[in-house]
N, C-alpha and C positions, 0 to 999 in steps of 0.2 A: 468527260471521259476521253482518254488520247487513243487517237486507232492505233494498231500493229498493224504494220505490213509484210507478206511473207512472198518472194521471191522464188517460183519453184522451178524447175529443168532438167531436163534428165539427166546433164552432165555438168548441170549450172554454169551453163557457157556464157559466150558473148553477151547475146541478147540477157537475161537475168541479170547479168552482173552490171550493165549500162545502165538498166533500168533501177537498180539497188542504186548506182551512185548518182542517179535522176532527183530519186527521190530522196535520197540520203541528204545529197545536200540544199534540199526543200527546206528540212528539217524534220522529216517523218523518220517513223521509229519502224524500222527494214533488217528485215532479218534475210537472208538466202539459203534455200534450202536444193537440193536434188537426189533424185532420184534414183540414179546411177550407183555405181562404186566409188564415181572419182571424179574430180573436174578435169574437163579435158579442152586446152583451147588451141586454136592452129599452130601447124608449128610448117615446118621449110617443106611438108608433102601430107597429105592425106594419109598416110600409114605413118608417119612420126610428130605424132600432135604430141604435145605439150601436156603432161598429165601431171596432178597432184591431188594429194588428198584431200576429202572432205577436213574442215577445220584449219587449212590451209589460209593466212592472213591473205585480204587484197594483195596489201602494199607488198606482200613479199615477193608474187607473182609477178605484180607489176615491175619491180626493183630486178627479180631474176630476168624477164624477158626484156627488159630494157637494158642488161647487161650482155647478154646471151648472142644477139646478133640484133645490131641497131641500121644494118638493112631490110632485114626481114619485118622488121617494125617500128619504121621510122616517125610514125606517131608517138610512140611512150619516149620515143630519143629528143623531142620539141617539147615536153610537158616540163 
C-alpha cells in the first residue's frame, strides 16, 4: 500500500510548500492543502503579500515571483 501525504496551512505558505517539494521530490505522493481563502506568500511589505488562488500551479508562482522583482527574491533568480 503507497502512503498519501497532505500538506496543510492556513494560507499554504512557505513552510507547507518547502515541505510538499521535500517530500515531493523523495518520491512521495503530496498533495497541499489550506485553509484560508488563498495562498498568500511575502511580497516587498507586510500589507502587500503575494496572493493567489487555491489551484494556483507551484511553477507558476514560482515562474511569476521570479519574474516580478528578482531583488526581492534572489533565491528563485539562482534556481
Amino acid at each position: 500500500m503507497r502512503f498519501r501525504y497532505a500538506m496543510v496551512c492556513s494560507s499554504n505558505q512557505k513552510r507547507s510548500m518547502e515541505a510538499h517539494v521535500l517530500l515531493n521530490r523523495q518520491g512521495l505522493d503530496v498533495a497541499s492543502y489550506g485553509t484560508g481563502s488563498h495562498v498568500k506568500l511575502p511580497g516587498p511589505s507586510a500589507r502587500e503579500p503575494n496572493v493567489y488562488g487555491f489551484g494556483t500551479p507551484y511553477k507558476h508562482m514560482f515562474d511569476e515571483l521570479r519574474r516580478k522583482d528578482p531583488e526581492l527574491y534572489p533565491i528563485l533568480s539562482s534556481l
